[in-house]
ROGUBA-232171 format. One record per residue (C-alpha): residue number from 1; x, y, z. Coordinates in nm, 3 decimals. Example, Ala and Ser with C-alpha at 12.3 -4.5 7.8 and 13.67 -1.06 7.14 Angstrom:
2
@num->1 | c1->1.230 | c2->-0.450 | c3->0.780
@num->2 | c1->1.367 | c2->-0.106 | c3->0.714
% end
This chain:
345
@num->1 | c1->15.118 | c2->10.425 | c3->13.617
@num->2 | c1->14.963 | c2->10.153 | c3->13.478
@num->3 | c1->14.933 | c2->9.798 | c3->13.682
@num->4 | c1->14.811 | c2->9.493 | c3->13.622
@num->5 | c1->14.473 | c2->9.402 | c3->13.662
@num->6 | c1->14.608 | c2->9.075 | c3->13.932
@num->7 | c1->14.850 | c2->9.305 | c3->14.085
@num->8 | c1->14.577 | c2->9.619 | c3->14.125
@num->9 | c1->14.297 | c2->9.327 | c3->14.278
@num->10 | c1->14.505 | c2->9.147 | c3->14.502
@num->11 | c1->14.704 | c2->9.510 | c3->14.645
@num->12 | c1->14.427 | c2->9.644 | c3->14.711
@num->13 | c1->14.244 | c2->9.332 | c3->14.904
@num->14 | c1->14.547 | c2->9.293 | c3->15.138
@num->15 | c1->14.490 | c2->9.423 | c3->15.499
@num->16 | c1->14.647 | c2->9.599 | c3->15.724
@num->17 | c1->14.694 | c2->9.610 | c3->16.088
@num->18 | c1->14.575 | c2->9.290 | c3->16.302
@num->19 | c1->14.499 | c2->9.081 | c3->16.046
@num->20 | c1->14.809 | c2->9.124 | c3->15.808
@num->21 | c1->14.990 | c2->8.861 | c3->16.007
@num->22 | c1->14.741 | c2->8.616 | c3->15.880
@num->23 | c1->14.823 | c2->8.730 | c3->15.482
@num->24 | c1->15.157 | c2->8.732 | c3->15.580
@num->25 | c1->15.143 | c2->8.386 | c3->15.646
@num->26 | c1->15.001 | c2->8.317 | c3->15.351
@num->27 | c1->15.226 | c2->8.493 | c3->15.143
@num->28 | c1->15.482 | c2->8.256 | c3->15.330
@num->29 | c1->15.308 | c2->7.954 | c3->15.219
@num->30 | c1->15.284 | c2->8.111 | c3->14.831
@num->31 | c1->15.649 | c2->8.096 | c3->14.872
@num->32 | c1->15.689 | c2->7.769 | c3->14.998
@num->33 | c1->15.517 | c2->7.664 | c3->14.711
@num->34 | c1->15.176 | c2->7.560 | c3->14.828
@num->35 | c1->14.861 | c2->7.714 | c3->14.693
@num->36 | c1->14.613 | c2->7.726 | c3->15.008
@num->37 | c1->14.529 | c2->8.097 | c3->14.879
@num->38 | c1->14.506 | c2->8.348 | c3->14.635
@num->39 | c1->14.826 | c2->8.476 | c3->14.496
@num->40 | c1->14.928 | c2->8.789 | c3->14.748
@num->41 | c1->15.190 | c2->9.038 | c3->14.732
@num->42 | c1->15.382 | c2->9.229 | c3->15.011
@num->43 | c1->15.351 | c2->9.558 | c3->15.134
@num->44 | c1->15.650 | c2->9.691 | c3->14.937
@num->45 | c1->15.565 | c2->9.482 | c3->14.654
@num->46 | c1->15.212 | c2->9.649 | c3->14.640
@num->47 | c1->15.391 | c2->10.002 | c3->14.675
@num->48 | c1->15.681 | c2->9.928 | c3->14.418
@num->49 | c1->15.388 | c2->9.858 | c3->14.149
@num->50 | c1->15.184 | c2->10.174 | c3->14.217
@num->51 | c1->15.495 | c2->10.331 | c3->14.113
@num->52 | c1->15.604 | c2->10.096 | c3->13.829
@num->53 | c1->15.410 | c2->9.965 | c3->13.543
@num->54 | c1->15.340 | c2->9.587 | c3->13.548
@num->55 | c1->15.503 | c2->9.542 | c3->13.212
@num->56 | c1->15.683 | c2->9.713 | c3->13.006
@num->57 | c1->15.533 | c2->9.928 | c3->12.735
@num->58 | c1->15.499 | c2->9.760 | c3->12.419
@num->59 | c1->15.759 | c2->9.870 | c3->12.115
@num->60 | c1->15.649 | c2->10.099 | c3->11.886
@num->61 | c1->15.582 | c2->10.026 | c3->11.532
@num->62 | c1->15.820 | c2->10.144 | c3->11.289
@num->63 | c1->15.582 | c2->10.390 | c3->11.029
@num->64 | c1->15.280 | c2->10.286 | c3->11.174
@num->65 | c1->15.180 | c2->10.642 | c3->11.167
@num->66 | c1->15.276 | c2->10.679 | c3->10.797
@num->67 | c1->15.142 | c2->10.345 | c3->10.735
@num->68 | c1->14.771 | c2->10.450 | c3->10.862
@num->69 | c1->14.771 | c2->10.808 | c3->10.715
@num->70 | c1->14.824 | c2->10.590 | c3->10.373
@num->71 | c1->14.555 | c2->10.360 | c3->10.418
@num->72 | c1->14.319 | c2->10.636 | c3->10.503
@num->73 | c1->14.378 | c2->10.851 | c3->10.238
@num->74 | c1->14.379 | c2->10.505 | c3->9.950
@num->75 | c1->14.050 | c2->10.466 | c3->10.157
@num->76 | c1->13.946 | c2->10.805 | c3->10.080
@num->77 | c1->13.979 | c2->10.802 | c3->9.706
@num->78 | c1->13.858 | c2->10.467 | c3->9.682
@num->79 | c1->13.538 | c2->10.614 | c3->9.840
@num->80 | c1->13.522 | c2->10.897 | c3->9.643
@num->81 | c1->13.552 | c2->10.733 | c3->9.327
@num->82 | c1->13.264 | c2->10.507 | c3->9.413
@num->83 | c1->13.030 | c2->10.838 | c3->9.474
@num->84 | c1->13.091 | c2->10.994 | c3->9.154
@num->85 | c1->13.058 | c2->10.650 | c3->8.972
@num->86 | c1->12.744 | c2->10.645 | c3->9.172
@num->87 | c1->12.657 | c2->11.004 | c3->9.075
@num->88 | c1->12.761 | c2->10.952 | c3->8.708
@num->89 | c1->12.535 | c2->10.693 | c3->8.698
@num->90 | c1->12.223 | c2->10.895 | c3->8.858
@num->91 | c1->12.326 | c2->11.152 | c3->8.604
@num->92 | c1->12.302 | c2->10.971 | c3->8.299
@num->93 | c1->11.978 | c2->10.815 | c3->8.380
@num->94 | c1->11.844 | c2->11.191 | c3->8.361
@num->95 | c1->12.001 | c2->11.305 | c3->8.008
@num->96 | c1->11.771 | c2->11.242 | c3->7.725
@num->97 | c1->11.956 | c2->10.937 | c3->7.621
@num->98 | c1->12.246 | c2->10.710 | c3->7.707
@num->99 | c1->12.258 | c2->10.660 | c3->7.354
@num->100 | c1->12.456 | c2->10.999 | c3->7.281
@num->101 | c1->12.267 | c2->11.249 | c3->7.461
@num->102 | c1->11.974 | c2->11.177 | c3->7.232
@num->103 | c1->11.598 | c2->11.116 | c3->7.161
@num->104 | c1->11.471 | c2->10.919 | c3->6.835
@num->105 | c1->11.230 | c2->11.071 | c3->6.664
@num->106 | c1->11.049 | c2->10.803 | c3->6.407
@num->107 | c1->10.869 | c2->11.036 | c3->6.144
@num->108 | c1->10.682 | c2->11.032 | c3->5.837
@num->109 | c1->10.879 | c2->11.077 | c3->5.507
@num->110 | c1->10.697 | c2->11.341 | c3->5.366
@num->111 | c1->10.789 | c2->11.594 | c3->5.693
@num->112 | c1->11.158 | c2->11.468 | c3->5.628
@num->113 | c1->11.128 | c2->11.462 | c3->5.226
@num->114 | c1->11.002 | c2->11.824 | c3->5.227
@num->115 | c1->11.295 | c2->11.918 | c3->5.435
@num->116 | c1->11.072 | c2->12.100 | c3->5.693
@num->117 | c1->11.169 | c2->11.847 | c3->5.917
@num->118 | c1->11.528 | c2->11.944 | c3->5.958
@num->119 | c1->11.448 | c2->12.319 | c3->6.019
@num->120 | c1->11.241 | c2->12.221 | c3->6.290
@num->121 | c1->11.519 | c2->11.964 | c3->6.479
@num->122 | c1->11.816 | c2->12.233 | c3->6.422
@num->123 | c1->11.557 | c2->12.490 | c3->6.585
@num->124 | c1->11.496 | c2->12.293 | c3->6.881
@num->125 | c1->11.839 | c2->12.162 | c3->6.924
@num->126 | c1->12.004 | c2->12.492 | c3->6.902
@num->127 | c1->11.743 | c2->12.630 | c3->7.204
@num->128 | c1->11.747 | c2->12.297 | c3->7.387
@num->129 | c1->12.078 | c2->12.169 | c3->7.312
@num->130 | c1->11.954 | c2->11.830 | c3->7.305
@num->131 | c1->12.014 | c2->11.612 | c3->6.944
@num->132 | c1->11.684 | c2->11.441 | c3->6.781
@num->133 | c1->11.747 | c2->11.114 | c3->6.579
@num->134 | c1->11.475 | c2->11.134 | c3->6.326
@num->135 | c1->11.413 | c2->10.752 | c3->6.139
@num->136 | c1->11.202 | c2->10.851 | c3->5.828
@num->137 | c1->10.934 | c2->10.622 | c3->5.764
@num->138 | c1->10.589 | c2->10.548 | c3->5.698
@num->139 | c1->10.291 | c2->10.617 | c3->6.005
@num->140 | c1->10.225 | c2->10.255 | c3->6.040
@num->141 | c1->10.576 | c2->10.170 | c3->6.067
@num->142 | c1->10.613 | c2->10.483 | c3->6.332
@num->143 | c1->10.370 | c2->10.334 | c3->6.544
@num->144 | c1->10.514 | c2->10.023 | c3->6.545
@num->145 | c1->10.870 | c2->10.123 | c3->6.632
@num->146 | c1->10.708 | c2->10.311 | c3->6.923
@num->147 | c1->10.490 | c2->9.985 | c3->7.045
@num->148 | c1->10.801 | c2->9.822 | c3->7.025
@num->149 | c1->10.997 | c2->10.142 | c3->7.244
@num->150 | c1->11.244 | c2->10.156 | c3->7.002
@num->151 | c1->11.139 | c2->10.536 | c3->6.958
@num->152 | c1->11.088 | c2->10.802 | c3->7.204
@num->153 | c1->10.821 | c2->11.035 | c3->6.973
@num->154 | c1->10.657 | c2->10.973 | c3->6.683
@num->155 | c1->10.531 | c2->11.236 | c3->6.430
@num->156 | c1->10.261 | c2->11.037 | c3->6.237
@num->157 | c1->9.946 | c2->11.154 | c3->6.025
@num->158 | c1->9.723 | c2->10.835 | c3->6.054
@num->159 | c1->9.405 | c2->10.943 | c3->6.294
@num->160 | c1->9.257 | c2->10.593 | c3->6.336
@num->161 | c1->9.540 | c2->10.450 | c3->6.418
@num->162 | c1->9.689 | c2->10.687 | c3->6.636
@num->163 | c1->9.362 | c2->10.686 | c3->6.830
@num->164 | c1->9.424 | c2->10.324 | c3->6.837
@num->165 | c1->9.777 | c2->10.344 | c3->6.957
@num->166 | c1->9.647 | c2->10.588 | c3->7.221
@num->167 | c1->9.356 | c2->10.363 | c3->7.337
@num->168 | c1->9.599 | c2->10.119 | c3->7.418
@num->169 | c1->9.775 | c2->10.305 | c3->7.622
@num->170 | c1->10.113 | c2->10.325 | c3->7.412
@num->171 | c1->10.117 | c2->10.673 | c3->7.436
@num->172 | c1->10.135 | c2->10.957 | c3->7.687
@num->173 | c1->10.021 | c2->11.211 | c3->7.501
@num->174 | c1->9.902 | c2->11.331 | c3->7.087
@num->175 | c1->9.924 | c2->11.692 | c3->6.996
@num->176 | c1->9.831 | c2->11.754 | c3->6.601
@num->177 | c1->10.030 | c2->12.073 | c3->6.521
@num->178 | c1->10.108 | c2->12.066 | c3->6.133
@num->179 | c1->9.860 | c2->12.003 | c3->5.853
@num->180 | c1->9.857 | c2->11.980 | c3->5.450
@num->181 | c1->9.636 | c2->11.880 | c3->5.224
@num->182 | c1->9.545 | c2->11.565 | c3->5.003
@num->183 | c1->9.555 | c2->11.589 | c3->4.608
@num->184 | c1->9.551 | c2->11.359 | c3->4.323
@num->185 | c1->9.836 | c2->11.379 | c3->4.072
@num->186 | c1->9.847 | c2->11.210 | c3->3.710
@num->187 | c1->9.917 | c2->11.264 | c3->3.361
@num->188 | c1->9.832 | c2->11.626 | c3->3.232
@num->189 | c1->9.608 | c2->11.488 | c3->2.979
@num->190 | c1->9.417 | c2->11.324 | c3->3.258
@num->191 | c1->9.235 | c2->11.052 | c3->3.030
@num->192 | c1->9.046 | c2->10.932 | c3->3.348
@num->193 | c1->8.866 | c2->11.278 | c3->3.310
@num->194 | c1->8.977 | c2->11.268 | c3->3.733
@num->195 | c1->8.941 | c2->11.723 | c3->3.642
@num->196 | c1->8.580 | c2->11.632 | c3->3.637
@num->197 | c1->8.505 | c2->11.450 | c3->3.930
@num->198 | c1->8.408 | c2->11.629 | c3->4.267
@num->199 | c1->8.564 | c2->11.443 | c3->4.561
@num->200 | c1->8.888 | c2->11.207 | c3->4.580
@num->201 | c1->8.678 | c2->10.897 | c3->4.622
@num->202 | c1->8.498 | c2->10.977 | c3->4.316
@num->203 | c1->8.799 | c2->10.995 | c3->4.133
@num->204 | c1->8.952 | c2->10.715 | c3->4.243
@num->205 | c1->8.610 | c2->10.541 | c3->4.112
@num->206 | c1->8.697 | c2->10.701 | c3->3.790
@num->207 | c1->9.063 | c2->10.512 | c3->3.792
@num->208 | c1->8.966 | c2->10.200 | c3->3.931
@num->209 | c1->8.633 | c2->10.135 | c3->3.627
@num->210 | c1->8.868 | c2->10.249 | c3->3.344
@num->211 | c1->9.127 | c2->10.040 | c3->3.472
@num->212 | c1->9.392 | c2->10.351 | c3->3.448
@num->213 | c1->9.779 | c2->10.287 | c3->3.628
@num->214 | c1->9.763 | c2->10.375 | c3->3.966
@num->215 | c1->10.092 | c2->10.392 | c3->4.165
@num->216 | c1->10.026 | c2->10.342 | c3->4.536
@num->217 | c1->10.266 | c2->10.358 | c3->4.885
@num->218 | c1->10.141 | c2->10.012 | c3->4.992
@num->219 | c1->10.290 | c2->10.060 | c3->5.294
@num->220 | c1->10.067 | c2->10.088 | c3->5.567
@num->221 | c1->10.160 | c2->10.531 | c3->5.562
@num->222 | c1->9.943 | c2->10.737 | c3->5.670
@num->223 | c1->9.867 | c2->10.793 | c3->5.326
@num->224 | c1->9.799 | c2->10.475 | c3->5.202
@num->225 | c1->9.542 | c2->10.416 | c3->5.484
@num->226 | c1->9.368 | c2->10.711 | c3->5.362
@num->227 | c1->9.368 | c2->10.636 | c3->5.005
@num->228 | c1->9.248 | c2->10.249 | c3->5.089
@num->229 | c1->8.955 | c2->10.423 | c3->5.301
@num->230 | c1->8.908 | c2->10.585 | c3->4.940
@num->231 | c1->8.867 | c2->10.273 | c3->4.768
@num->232 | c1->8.625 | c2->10.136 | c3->5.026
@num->233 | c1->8.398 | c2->10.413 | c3->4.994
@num->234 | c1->8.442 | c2->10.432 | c3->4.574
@num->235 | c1->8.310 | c2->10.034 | c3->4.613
@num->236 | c1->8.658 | c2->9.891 | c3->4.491
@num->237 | c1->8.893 | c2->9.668 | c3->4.587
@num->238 | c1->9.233 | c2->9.755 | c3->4.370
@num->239 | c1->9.431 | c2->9.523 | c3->4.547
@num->240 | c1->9.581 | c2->9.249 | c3->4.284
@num->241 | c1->9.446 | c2->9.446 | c3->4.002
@num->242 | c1->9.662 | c2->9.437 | c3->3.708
@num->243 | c1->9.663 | c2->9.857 | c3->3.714
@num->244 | c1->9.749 | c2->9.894 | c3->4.053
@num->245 | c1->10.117 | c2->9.903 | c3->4.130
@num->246 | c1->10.189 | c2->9.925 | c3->4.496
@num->247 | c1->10.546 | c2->10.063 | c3->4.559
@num->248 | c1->10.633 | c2->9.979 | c3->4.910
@num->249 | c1->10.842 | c2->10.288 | c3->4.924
@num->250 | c1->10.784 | c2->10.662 | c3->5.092
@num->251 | c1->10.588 | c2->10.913 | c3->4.924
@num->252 | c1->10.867 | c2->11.094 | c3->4.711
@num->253 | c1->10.963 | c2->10.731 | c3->4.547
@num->254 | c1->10.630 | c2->10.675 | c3->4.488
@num->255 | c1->10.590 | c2->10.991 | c3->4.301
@num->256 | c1->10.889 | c2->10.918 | c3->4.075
@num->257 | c1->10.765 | c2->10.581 | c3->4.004
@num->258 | c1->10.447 | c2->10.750 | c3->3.853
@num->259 | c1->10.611 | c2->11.035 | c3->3.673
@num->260 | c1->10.812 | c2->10.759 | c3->3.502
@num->261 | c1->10.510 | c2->10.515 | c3->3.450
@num->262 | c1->10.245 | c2->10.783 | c3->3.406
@num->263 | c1->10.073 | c2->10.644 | c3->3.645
@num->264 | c1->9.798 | c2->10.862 | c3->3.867
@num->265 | c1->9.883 | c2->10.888 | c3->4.215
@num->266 | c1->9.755 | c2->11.032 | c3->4.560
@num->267 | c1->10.002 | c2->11.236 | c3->4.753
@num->268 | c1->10.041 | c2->11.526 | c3->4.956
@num->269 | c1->10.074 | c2->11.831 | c3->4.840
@num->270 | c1->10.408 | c2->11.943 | c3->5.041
@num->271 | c1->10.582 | c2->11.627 | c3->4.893
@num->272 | c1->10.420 | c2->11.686 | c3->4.545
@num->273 | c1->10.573 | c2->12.071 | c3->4.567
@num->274 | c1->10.887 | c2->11.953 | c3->4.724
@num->275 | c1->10.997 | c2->11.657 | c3->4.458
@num->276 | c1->11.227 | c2->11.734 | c3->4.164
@num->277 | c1->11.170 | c2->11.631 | c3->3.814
@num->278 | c1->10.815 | c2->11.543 | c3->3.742
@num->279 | c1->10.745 | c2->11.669 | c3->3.414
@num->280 | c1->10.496 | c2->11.398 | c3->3.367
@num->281 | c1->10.286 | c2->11.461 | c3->3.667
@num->282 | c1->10.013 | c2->11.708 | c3->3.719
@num->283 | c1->9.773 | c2->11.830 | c3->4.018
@num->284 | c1->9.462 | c2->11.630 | c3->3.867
@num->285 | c1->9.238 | c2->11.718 | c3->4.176
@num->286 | c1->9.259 | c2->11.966 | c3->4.455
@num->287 | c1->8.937 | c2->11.899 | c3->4.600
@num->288 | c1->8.751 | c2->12.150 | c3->4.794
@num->289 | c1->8.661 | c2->12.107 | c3->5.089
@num->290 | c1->9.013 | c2->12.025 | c3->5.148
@num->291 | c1->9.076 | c2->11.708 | c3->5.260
@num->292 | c1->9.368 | c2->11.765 | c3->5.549
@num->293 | c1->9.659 | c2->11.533 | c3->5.603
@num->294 | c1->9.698 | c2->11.673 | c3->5.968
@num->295 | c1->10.048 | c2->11.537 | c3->6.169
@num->296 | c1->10.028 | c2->11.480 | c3->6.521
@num->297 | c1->10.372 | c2->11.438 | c3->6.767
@num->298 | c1->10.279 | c2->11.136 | c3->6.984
@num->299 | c1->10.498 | c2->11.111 | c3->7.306
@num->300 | c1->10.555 | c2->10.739 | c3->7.384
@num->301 | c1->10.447 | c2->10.645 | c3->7.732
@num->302 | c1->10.803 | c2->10.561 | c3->7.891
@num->303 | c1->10.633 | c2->10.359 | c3->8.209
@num->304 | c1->10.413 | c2->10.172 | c3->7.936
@num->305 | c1->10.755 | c2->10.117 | c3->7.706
@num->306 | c1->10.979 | c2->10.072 | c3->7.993
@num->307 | c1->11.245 | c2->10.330 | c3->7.863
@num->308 | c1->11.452 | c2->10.561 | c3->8.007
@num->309 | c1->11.294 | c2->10.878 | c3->8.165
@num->310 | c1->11.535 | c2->11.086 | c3->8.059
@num->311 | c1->11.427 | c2->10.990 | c3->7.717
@num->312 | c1->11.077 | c2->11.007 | c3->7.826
@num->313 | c1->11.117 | c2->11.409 | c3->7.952
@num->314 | c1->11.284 | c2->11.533 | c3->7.653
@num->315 | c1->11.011 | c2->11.352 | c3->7.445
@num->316 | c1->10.765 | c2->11.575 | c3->7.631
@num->317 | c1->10.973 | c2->11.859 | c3->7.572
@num->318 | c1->11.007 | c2->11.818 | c3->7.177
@num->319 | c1->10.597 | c2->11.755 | c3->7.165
@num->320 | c1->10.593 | c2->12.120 | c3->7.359
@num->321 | c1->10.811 | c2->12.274 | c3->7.115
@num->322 | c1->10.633 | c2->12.148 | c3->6.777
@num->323 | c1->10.260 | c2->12.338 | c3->6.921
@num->324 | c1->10.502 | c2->12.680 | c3->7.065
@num->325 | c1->10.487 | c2->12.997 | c3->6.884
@num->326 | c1->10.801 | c2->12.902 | c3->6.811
@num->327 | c1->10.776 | c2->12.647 | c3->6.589
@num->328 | c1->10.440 | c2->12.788 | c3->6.437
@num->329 | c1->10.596 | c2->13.078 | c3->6.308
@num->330 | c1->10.913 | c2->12.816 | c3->6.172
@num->331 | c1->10.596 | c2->12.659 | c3->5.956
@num->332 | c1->10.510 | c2->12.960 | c3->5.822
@num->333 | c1->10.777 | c2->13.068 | c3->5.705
@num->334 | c1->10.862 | c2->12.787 | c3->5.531
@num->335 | c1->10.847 | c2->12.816 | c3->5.162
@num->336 | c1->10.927 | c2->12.551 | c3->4.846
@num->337 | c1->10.978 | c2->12.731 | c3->4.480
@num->338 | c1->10.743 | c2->13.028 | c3->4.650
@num->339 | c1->10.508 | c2->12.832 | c3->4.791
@num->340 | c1->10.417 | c2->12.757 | c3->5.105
@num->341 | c1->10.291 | c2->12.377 | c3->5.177
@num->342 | c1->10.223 | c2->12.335 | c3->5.544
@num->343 | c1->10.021 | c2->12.524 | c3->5.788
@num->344 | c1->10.026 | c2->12.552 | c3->6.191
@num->345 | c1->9.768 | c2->12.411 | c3->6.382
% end
């Protein structure tokens, strides 16, 4: 039984035999009120309390064990919840993208004009099962968006710049896997006599001293850099020149905008093949040795960027796909009114 802790002390200090007379007396004086002592308790007392608890036992609580299993099991959930917030969260920092379960993809116009592009995204997202968000645009512009990390990959065919945004160290990694060719379109009757000349800067030479139309991108594509390194080494500036009409559009408006102003134009030859209703345009030049227009997939360095590496890992995964056997044998196949634009690299 359960004593007090004065009544267990001050039992168990009183003695027995010839010196209980002298607690006795105190006891006496305890009860006469005076307090020459500690507090002491009498034989039978002492005995009475090893038998009996000191107080009684304290009431029970009504449903305190109902109470507690409730509390423990709120406490249970409201821990669990927390860990699979906390998971959830983990989780979605690893899927490509909390943005949809995504990656963007910004890409020249003439892989997305041609429509090559969007065999190559439903092959990858039907093996992968992840979604690519392609923004069609010009090389320049690509780059840009991915300095900027509001891509994840780029597909771009500028070399000098892309070595440039690699330099930098805005990107992880460049892998050229596609390439087509540069030719020079114009009006059938060619009356820059462009047939006759034997490079693309000689016939732009041709253009520029006769003072024919030329319709160009303007846009800072990967074409238009090419064509401007063109003019630099023909020895002419056709910026501001009343026969030079920049578009500031992608290659497949550009090419209408010649057909209807008969202008000449440099393209490449998978948008040339792959754009409707030209009647008025003709391949002027096809020079040989070909000059490539070569696309490389750029994977944007995420810890440069500061995006999210789940992005960042199914970047690298697309850029893999684009150089697999895969995708090389995808190019190949790929035909336009018989013909077959691109090659693999």
């Amino acid at each position: 039984m359960v004593k007090s802790l004065h009544d267990q002390i001050f039992c168990d200090l009183r003695p027995e035999g010839p010196k209980a007379n002298v607690w006795q007396g105190l006891e006496g004086d305890r009860v006469r009120g005076e307090t020459r002592g500690p507090p002491v308790l009498g034989k039978e007392r002492c005995e009475e309390l090893r038998l009996k608890p000191s107080h009684p036992p304290l009431p029970k609580r009504k449903g305190g064990f109902q109470f507690m299993q409730s509390f423990r099991a709120i406490t249970f959930i409201v821990f669990l919840a927390l860990t699979l917030a906390i998971q959830g969260f983990t989780v979605a920092g690893c899927l490509p993208d909390a943005r949809g379960g995504s990656v963007v993809l910004a890409t020249t116009t003439s892989l997305y004009d041609s429509g090559i592009l969007d065999e190559i995204l439903d092959a990858f997202e039907r093996e992968y099962k992840f979604r690519v968000k392609p923004i069609p645009t010009g090389s320049g512009e690509a780059l840009r968006l991915g300095i900027m990390g509001e891509a994840d990959v780029l597909i771009t065919h500028a070399p000098s710049e892309e070595e440039r945004f690699m330099k930098r160290g805005y990107g992880y990694s460049r892998t050229p896997f596609l390439k087509t060719e540069y030719i020079l379109v114009g009006p059938p009757l060619d009356p820059a006599t462009v047939r006759k000349a034997s490079s693309l800067s000689e016939a732009l030479s041709r253009i520029g001293k006769a003072g024919f139309l030329f319709a160009s991108r303007g846009d800072k594509s990967g074409t238009h850099i090419f064509e401007m390194a063109l003019w630099k080494k023909a020895g002419i500036n056709p910026v501001r020149k009343g026969w030079y009409l920049e578009t500031g559009q992608g290659m497949a408006e550009t090419l209408l905008i010649a057909n209807e102003k008969g202008a000449y134009c440099l393209t490449d030859y998978s948008t040339y093949v792959s754009s409707p209703h030209l009647e008025a345009l003709s391949i002027v030049l096809k020079p040989e040795p070909k000059e490539e227009c070569i696309y490389s997939a750029i994977v944007v360095d995420a810890s440069r960027i500061g995006k999210r590496l789940g992005n960042f890992r199914v970047a690298k995964l697309f850029a893999r796909f684009l150089s697999s056997q895969k995708c090389k044998e995808l190019i190949m196949r790929f035909k336009v009114d018989g013909k077959i634009p691109y090659r693999p690299i």
